[in-house]
N, C-alpha and C positions, 0 to 999 in steps of 0.2 A: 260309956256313951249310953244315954239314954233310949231302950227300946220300948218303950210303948206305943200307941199310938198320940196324934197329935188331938189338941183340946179340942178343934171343929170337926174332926173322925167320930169322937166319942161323944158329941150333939149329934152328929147324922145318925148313928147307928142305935139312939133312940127312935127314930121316924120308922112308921111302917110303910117300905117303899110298896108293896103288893097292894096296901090300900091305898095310895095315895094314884099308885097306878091304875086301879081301878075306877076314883074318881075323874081321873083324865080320859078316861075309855066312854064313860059313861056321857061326859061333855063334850066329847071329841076335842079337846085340846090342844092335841100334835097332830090333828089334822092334813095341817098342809105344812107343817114344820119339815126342814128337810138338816137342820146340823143342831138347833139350840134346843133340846125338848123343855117341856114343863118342871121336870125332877131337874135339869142342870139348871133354870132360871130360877128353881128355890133355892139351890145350893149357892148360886151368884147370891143372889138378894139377903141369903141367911148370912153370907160371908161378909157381907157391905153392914150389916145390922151390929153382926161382934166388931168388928176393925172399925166401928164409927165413923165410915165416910159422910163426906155430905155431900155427896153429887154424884151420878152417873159416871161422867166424866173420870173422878176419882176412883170407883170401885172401879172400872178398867184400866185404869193405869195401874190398881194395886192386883189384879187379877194376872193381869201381864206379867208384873215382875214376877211374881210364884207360878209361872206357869209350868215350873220343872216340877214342881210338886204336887201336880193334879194327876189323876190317876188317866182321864183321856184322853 
Protein backbone atom coordinates (compact mmCIF):
# COMPACT_ATOMS: atom_id res chain seq x y z
CA UNK A 1 0.00 0.00 0.00
CA UNK A 2 0.97 3.19 -0.77
CA UNK A 3 2.04 5.64 2.15
CA UNK A 4 2.77 8.90 1.12
CA UNK A 5 0.75 11.45 1.20
CA UNK A 6 -2.21 12.34 -1.12
CA UNK A 7 -1.41 14.78 -4.41
CA UNK A 8 -3.84 17.80 -2.94
CA UNK A 9 -1.65 17.37 0.78
CA UNK A 10 1.43 17.91 -1.11
CA UNK A 11 -0.11 21.33 -3.00
CA UNK A 12 -1.23 22.56 0.50
CA UNK A 13 1.82 22.08 2.17
CA UNK A 14 3.41 24.30 -0.28
CA UNK A 15 1.15 27.37 0.91
CA UNK A 16 2.47 29.46 3.82
CA UNK A 17 -0.44 29.03 6.21
CA UNK A 18 1.27 31.77 8.98
CA UNK A 19 1.20 34.15 6.08
CA UNK A 20 -1.82 33.59 4.61
CA UNK A 21 -3.10 33.88 8.14
CA UNK A 22 -1.68 36.95 8.73
CA UNK A 23 -3.38 38.34 5.57
CA UNK A 24 -6.85 37.36 7.20
CA UNK A 25 -5.87 39.10 10.50
CA UNK A 26 -4.98 42.13 8.93
CA UNK A 27 -8.46 42.26 6.75
CA UNK A 28 -10.34 40.84 9.29
CA UNK A 29 -11.77 37.99 7.17
CA UNK A 30 -13.16 35.56 9.82
CA UNK A 31 -14.51 38.11 11.45
CA UNK A 32 -17.84 37.06 12.04
CA UNK A 33 -17.24 33.48 10.67
CA UNK A 34 -18.27 31.11 13.27
CA UNK A 35 -17.57 27.16 11.28
CA UNK A 36 -16.19 27.88 7.42
CA UNK A 37 -12.81 30.20 7.95
CA UNK A 38 -11.00 31.72 5.05
CA UNK A 39 -8.02 28.81 4.95
CA UNK A 40 -10.86 26.03 4.75
CA UNK A 41 -12.73 28.24 1.76
CA UNK A 42 -9.29 28.00 -0.09
CA UNK A 43 -8.85 24.58 0.43
CA UNK A 44 -12.67 24.07 -0.91
CA UNK A 45 -12.12 26.24 -3.95
CA UNK A 46 -8.37 24.85 -4.51
CA UNK A 47 -10.08 21.40 -4.47
CA UNK A 48 -13.00 22.32 -6.97
CA UNK A 49 -9.98 24.01 -9.42
CA UNK A 50 -7.92 20.36 -9.50
CA UNK A 51 -11.27 17.93 -9.70
CA UNK A 52 -12.58 20.31 -12.50
CA UNK A 53 -16.00 20.90 -11.20
CA UNK A 54 -18.16 23.44 -12.82
CA UNK A 55 -20.49 24.42 -10.30
CA UNK A 56 -20.98 25.11 -6.62
CA UNK A 57 -23.44 22.72 -6.62
CA UNK A 58 -20.82 19.94 -7.81
CA UNK A 59 -17.81 20.78 -5.67
CA UNK A 60 -20.31 20.02 -2.66
CA UNK A 61 -21.47 17.10 -3.74
CA UNK A 62 -17.72 16.06 -4.46
CA UNK A 63 -16.69 17.51 -1.02
CA UNK A 64 -19.36 15.40 0.76
CA UNK A 65 -18.60 12.22 -0.75
CA UNK A 66 -14.70 12.56 0.63
CA UNK A 67 -15.80 13.69 3.67
CA UNK A 68 -14.06 10.69 5.52
CA UNK A 69 -10.93 12.00 4.18
CA UNK A 70 -10.65 15.56 5.58
CA UNK A 71 -8.68 16.06 8.47
CA UNK A 72 -11.78 18.23 10.41
Amino acid sequence: MYQDKYVFAQLVSFLNRSKFNRIVAKYKGDKYVKHFTCWNQLLSLMFGQLTNRESLRDLIVALDAHHSKSYH
